[in-house]
PLY file of the C-alpha trace (Angstrom):
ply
format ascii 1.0
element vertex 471
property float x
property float y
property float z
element edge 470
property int vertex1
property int vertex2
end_header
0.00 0.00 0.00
1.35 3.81 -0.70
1.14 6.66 0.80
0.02 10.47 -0.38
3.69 11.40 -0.86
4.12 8.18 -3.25
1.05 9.12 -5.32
2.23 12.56 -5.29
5.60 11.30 -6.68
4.08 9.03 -9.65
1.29 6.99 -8.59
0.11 5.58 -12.47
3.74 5.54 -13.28
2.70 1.98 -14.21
0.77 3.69 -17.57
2.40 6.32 -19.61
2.77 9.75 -18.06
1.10 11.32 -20.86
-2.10 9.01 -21.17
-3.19 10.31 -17.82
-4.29 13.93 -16.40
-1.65 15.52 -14.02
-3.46 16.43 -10.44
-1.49 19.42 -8.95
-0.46 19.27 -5.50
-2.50 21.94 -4.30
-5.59 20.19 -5.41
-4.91 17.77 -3.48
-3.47 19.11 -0.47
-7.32 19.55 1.26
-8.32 16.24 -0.01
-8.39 12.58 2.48
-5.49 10.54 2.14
-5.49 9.29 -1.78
-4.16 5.19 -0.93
-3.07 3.77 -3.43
-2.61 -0.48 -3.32
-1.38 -2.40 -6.04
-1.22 -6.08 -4.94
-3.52 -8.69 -5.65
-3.76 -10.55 -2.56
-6.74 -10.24 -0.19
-6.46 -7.74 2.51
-7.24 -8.69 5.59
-10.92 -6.70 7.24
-10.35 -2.89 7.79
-11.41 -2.57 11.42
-13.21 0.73 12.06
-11.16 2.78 13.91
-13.12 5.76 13.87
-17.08 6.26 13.55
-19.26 3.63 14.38
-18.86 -0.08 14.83
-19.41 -2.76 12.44
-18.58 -6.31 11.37
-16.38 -5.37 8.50
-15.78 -7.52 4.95
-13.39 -9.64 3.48
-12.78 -8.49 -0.33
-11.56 -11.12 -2.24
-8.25 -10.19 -4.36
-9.06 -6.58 -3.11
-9.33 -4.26 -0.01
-11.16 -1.77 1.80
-10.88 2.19 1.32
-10.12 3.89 4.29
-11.50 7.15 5.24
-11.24 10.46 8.05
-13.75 11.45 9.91
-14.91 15.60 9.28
-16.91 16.90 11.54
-19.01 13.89 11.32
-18.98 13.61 8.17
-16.95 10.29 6.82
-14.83 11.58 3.85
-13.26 8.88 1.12
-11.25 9.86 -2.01
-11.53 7.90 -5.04
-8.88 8.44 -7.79
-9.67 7.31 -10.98
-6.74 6.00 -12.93
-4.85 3.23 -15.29
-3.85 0.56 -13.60
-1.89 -2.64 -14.05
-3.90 -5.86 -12.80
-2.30 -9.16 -12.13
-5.04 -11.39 -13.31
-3.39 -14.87 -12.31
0.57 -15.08 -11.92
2.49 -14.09 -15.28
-0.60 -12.51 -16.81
-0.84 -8.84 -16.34
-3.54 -6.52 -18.01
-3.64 -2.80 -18.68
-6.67 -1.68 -17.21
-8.58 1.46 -15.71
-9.84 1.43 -12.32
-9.45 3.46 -9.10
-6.53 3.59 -6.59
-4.09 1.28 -8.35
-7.05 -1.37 -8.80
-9.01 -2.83 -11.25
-11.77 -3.51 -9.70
-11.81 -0.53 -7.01
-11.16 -0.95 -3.31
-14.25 -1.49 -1.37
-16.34 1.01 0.09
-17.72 0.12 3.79
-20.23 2.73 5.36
-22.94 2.55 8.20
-26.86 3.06 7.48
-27.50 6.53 8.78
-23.73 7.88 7.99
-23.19 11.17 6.33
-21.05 10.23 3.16
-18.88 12.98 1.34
-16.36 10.75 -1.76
-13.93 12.84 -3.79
-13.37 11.56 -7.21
-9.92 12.91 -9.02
-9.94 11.78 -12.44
-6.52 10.85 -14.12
-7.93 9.12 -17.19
-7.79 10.83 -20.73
-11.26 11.44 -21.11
-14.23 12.32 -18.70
-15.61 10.16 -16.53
-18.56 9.86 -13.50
-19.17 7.82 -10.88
-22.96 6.24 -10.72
-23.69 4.66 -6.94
-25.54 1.49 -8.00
-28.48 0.76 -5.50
-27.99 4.05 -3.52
-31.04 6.12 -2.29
-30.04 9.68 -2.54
-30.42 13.20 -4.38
-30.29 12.78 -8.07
-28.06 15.15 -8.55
-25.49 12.69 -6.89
-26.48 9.50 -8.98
-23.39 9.81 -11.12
-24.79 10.02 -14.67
-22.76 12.65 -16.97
-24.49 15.01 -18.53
-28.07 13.64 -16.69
-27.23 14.46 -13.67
-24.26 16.65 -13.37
-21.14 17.70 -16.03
-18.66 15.01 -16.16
-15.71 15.26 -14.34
-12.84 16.51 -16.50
-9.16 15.21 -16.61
-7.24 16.61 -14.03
-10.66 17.77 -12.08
-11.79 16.40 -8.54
-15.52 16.16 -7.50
-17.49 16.01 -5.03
-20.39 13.44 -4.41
-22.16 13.63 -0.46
-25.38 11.86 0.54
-26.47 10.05 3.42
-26.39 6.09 3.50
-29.69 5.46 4.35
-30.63 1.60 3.79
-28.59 -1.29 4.60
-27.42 -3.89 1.75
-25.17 -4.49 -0.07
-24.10 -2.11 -3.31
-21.61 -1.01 -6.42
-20.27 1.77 -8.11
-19.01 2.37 -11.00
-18.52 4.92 -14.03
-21.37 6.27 -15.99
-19.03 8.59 -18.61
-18.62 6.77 -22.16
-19.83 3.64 -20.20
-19.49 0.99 -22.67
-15.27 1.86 -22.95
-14.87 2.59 -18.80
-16.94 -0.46 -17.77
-15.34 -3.11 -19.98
-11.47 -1.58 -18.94
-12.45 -2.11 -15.34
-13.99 0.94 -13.89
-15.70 -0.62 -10.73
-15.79 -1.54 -7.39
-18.79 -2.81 -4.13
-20.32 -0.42 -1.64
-21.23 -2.25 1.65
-23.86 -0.27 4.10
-24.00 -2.31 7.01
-26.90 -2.00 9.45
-26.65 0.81 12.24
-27.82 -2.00 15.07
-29.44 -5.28 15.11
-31.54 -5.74 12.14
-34.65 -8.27 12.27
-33.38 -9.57 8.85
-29.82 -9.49 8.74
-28.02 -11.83 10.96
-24.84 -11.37 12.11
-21.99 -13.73 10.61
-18.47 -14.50 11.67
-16.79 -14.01 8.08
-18.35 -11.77 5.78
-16.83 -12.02 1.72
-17.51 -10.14 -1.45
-16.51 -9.91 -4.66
-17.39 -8.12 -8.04
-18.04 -10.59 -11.25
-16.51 -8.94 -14.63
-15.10 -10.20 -17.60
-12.81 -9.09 -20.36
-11.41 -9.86 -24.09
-7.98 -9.80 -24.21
-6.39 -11.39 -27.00
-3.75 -14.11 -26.60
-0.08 -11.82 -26.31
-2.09 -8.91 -25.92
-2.60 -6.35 -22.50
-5.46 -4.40 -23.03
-8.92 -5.46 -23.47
-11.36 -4.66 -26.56
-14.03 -2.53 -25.60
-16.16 -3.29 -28.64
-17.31 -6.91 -27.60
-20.62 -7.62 -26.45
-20.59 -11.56 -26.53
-17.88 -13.48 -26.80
-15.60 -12.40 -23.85
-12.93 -14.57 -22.93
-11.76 -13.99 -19.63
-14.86 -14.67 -16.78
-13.30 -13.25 -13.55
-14.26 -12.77 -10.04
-12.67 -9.09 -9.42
-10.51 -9.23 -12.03
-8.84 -11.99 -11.05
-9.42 -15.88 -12.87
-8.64 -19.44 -11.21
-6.01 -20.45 -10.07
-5.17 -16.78 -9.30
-8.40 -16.40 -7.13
-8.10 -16.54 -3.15
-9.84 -19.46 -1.19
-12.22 -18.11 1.62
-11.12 -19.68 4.35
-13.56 -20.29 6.92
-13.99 -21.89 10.09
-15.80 -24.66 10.45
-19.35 -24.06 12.38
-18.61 -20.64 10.64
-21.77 -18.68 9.58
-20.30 -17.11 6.55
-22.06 -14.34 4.65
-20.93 -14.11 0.59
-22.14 -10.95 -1.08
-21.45 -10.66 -5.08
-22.47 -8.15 -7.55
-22.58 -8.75 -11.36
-20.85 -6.22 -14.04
-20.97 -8.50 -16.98
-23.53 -8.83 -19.76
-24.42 -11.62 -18.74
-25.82 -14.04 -15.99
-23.60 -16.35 -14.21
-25.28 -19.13 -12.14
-22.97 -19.71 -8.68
-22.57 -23.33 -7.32
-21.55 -23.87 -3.95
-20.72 -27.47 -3.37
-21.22 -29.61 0.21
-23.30 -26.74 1.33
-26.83 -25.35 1.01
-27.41 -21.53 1.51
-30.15 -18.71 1.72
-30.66 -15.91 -0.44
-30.77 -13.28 2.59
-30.62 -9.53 0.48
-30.79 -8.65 -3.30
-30.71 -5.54 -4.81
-33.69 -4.18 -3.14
-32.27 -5.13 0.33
-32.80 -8.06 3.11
-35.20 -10.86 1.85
-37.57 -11.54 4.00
-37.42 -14.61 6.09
-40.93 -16.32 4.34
-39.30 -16.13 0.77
-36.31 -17.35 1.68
-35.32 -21.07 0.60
-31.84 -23.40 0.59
-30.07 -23.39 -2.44
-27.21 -24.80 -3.83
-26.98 -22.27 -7.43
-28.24 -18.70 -7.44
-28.06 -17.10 -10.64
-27.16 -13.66 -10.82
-28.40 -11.50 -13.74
-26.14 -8.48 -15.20
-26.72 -5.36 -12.90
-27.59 -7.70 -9.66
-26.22 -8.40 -6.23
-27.03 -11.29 -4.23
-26.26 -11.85 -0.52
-25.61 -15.43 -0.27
-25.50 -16.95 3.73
-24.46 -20.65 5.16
-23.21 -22.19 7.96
-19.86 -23.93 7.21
-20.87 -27.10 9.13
-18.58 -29.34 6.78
-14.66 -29.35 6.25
-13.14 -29.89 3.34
-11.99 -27.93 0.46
-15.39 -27.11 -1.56
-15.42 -25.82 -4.90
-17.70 -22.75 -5.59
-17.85 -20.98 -9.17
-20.20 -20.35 -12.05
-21.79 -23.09 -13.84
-21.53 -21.78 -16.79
-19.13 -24.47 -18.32
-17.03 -22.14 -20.40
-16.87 -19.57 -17.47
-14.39 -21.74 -15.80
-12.01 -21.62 -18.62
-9.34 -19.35 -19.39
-8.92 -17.70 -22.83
-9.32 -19.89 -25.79
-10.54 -19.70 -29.67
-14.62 -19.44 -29.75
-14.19 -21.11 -33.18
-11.58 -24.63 -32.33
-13.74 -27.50 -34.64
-14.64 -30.62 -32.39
-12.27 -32.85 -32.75
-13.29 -35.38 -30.60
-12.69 -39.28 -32.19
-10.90 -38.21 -34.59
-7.12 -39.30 -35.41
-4.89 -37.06 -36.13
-1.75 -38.45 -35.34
-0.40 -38.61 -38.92
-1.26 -35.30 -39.97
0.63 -34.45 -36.39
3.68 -36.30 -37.21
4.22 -34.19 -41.06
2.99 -30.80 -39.18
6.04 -31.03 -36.15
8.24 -31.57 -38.79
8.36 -28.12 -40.12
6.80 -26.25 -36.68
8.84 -28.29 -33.85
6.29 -27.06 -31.28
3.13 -28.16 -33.12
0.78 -30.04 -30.25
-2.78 -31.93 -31.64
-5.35 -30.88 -29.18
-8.94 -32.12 -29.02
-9.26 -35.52 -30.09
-10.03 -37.27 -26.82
-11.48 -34.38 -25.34
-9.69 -30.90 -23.66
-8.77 -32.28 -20.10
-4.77 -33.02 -21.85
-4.61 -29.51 -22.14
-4.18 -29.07 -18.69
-0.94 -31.44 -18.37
0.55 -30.09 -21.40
3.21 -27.78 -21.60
2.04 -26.57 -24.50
3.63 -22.95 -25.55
1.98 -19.66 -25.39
2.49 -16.04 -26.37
4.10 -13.92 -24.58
1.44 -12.68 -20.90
-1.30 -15.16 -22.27
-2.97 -17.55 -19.24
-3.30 -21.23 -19.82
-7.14 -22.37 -20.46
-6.97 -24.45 -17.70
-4.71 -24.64 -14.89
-4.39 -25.45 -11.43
-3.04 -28.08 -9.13
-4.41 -30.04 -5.93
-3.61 -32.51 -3.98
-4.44 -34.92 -6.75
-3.38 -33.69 -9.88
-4.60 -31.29 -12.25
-8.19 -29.28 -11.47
-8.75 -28.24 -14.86
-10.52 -25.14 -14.11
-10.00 -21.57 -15.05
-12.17 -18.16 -14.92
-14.59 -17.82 -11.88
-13.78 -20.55 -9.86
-12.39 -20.81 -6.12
-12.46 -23.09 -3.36
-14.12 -22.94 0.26
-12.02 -23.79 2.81
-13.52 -25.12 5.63
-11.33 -26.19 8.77
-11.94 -27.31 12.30
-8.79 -25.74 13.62
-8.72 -22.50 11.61
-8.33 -19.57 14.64
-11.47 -17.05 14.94
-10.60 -14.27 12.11
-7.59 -16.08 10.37
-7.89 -15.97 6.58
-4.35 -17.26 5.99
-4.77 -20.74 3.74
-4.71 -23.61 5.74
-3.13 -26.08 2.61
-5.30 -28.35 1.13
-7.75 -30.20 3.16
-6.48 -33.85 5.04
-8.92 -36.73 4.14
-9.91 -38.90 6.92
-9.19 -42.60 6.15
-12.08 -44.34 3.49
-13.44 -41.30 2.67
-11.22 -40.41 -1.19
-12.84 -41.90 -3.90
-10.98 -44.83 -5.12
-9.84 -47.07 -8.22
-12.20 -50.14 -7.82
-10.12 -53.37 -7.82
-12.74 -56.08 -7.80
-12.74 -56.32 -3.84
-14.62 -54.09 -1.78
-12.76 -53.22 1.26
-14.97 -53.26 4.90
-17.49 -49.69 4.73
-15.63 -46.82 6.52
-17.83 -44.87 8.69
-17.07 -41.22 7.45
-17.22 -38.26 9.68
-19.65 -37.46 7.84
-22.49 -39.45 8.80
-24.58 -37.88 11.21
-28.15 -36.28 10.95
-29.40 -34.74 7.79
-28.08 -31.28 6.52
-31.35 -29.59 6.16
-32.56 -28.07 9.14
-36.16 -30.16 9.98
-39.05 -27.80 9.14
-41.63 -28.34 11.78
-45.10 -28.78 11.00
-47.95 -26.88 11.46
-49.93 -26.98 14.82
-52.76 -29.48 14.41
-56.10 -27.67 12.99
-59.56 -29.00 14.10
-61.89 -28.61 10.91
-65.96 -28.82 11.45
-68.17 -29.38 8.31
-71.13 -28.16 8.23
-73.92 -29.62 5.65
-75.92 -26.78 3.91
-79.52 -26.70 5.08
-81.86 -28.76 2.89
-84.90 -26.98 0.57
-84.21 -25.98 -2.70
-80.92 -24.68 -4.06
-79.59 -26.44 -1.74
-76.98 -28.93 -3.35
-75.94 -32.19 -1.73
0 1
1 2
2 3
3 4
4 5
5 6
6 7
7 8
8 9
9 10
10 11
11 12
12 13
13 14
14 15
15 16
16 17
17 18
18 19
19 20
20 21
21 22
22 23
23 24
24 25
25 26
26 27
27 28
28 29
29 30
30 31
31 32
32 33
33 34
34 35
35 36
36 37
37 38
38 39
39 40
40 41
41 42
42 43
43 44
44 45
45 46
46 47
47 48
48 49
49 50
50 51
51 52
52 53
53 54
54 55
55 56
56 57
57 58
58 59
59 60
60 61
61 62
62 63
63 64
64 65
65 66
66 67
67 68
68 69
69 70
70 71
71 72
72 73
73 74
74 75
75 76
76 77
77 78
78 79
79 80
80 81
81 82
82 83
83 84
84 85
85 86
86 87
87 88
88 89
89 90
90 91
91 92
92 93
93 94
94 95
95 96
96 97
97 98
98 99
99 100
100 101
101 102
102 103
103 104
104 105
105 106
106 107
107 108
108 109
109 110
110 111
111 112
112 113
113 114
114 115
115 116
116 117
117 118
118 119
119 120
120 121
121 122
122 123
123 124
124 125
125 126
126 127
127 128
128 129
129 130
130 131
131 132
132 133
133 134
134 135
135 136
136 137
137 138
138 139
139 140
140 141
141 142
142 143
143 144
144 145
145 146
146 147
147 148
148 149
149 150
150 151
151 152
152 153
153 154
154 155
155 156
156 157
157 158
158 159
159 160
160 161
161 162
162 163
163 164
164 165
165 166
166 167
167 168
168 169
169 170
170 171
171 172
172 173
173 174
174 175
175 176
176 177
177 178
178 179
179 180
180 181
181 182
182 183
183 184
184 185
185 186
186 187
187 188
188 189
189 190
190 191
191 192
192 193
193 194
194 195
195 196
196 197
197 198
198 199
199 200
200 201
201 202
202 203
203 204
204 205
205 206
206 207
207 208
208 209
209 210
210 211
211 212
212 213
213 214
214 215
215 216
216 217
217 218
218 219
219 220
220 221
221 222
222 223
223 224
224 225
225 226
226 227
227 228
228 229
229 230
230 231
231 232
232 233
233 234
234 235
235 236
236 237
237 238
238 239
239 240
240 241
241 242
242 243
243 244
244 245
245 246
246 247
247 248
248 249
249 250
250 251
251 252
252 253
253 254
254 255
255 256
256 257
257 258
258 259
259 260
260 261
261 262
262 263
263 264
264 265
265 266
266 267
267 268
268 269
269 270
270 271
271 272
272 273
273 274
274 275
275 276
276 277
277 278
278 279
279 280
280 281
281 282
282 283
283 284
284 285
285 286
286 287
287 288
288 289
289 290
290 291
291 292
292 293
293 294
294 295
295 296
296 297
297 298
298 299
299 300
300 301
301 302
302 303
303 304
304 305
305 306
306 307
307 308
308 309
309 310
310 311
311 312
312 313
313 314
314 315
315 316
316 317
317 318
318 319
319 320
320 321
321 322
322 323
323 324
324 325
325 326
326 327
327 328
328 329
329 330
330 331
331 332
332 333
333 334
334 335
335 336
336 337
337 338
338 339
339 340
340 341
341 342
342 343
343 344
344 345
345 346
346 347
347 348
348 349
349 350
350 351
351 352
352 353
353 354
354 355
355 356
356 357
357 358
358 359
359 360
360 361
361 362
362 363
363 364
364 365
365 366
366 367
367 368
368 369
369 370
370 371
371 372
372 373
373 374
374 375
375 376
376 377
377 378
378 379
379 380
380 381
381 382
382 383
383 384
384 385
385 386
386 387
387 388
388 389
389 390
390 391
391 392
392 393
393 394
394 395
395 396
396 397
397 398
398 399
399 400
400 401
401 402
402 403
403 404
404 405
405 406
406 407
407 408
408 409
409 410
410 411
411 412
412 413
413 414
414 415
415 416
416 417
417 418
418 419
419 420
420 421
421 422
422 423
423 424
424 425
425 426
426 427
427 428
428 429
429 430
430 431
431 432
432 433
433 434
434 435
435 436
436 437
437 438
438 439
439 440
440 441
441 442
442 443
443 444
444 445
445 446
446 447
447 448
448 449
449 450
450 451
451 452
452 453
453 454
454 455
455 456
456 457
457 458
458 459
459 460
460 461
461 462
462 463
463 464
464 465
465 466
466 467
467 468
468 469
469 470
């Protein structure tokens, strides 16, 4: 993380010096602290220190803003910028975002608090910021030339409004969306509840995360803003498997996962060896009588989803989109199926003039995965990834849950990968069955028992005779 005297140095040296607007000192000099952060790890909570309490989040691959208090009022500055994101280890994309990040650090607030955010803008070109979900003057929603001028390079403004529901929320630009939004411009607002709320329950780990996605050609750094479709890069903040965090949990955990969606379009999430509740949406806290267990909630393009569970079984669980070709890194929309069919000849001529020719596709795509097959230069393998048993053969938006019994109260350092009590791996069969392990697992059923309804006495009553009278 950097400080104001860094930034003031050459924060965005990462871009070219004369793609972005130059911010004078004395603009600045009035302004909250301008942190910058340019790792991709995930931060650990920010613990209010000032203001009032709350549980905070975890943001996964990202961090929380911090902010002064100013006279009351709780003051954050947003700087609007290119950045550099590591995507996954050895794949790096030019990007715009805010404070060093692509997407933006998280913004944590408490219903009822008095909000003032200044927005510098260091991009080429004007840009807005629109507060997705927010209640507040519409003068402050963020929409250039709707609702105020667009912020001009170089130029700082000024949005203030009072937080006044509780949910979970985004932000991000509303100037010449279609180019800002598919570089990266983006980030979650968090408004946590001022007390105890009848319909939000307090958790011990609370994550979220942005979806987004990108099309960035093979060798290439920057993404095309003109696709609509066919994007090849499905990320979870800007990040794709195996370069996405685990959220580590502990187990008997109740674990809260809040996610917003910036792509165009849905993306189903799968949580295995868990059920959980949809507990908020975009219109805030569902309430308890429409709430049901689920194991996939899809998530349509503009939505947020509050996701909660009780982590009441270790192991390292999956949890990613079920979108098939969402948990793949790039790769050619066009490859022919291939399946079946032998190619081994033609293989054999081909390597003879292009040494590092590889067949791909004719039992399937899993090989790819064990291949060292040769890529340009900052391009991500499809599918990558190592466990404890070999190749997982995902990419995209996929991560894992870690659940342990030992993990300390507000650790989110990974654990390692998960130890298997005896008989309970799936295994080669032999032809001999060996005696039936009795798994940890065993024990009374997952669902919590719904009780049923007090008895009812019913009295029927027979219509009085005469006519009309049916019988």
């Amino acid at each position: 993380m950097f400080n104001r005297r860094q930034f003031l140095r050459g924060a965005g040296a990462i871009t070219a010096a004369a793609s972005a607007a130059a911010v004078g000192k004395a603009a600045l000099a009035a302004l909250p602290e301008p942190v910058i952060q340019t790792g991709a790890s995930t931060a650990p909570p920010l613990v209010p220190a000032t203001g009032r309490p709350y549980n905070p989040v975890v943001t996964l691959n990202g961090w929380t803003l911090p902010w002064r208090m100013n006279q009351g009022v709780k003051e954050f500055h947003l700087v609007a910028e290119p950045v550099v994101r590591e995507m996954m280890p050895g794949f790096k994309a030019h990007l715009w975002g805010y404070n060093g990040q692509s997407p933006g650090p998280t913004i944590e607030v408490v219903e009822g608090d008095r909000v003032r955010i200044f927005v510098t803008n260091r991009l080429p070109e004007l840009t807005s910021v629109h507060w997705h979900g927010q209640r507040l003057p519409c003068g402050m929603d963020g929409v250039t030339g709707l609702t105020q001028p667009g912020i001009a390079p170089g130029k700082t403004f000024v949005y203030e409004f009072v937080a006044r529901r509780p949910g979970t929320f985004m932000y991000h630009s509303h100037g010449d969306e279609m180019v800002q939004m598919a570089m990266g411009m983006m980030g979650m607002w968090i408004t946590h509840p001022r007390g105890r709320h009848p319909l939000i329950d307090e958790v011990d780990r609370d994550f979220c995360f942005l979806l987004n996605a990108f099309d960035i050609d093979p060798g290439s750094y920057t993404p095309k803003v003109m696709t609509m479709l066919d994007f090849n890069l499905w990320c979870w903040n800007s990040r794709i498997f195996p370069g996405i965090d685990p959220l580590v949990v502990r187990h008997m955990d109740k674990v809260r996962i809040r996610i917003g969606n910036l792509t165009m379009t849905s993306h189903p999430i799968h949580l295995h060896g868990h059920e959980f509740l949809v507990t908020g949406t975009d219109g805030g806290p569902t309430p308890k009588s429409a709430r049901q267990h689920e194991i996939t909630e899809n998530i349509a393009v503009g939505q947020m989803r509050q996701l909660d569970f009780l982590a009441d079984e270790e192991g390292d669980w999956a949890i990613h989109c079920h979108k098939s070709h969402h948990t793949m890194n790039p790769m050619g929309h066009d490859v022919p199926t291939l399946i079946g069919v032998d190619h081994s000849g033609v293989a054999r001529q081909i390597t003879r003039l292009i040494p590092d020719y590889m067949a791909m596709g004719e039992r399937g795509m899993k090989d790819m995965t064990e291949m060292e097959m040769p890529l340009p230069e900052n391009t991500p393998p499809m599918m990558a990834g190592d466990g404890p048993f070999g190749s997982i053969g995902m990419g995209g938006m996929m991560s894992v849950v870690k659940v342990r019994r030992g993990q300390p109260r507000g650790d989110y350092r990974d654990p390692g990968w998960y130890a298997h009590p005896p008989g309970t791996v799936a295994y080669e069969f032999t032809g001999e069955l060996p005696a039936p392990a009795r798994f940890q697992a065993e024990g009374p059923g997952a669902m919590p028992a719904v009780k049923p309804p007090h008895d009812v006495e019913v009295r029927a009553r027979k219509p009085a005779g005469g006519h009309g009278a049916h019988h």
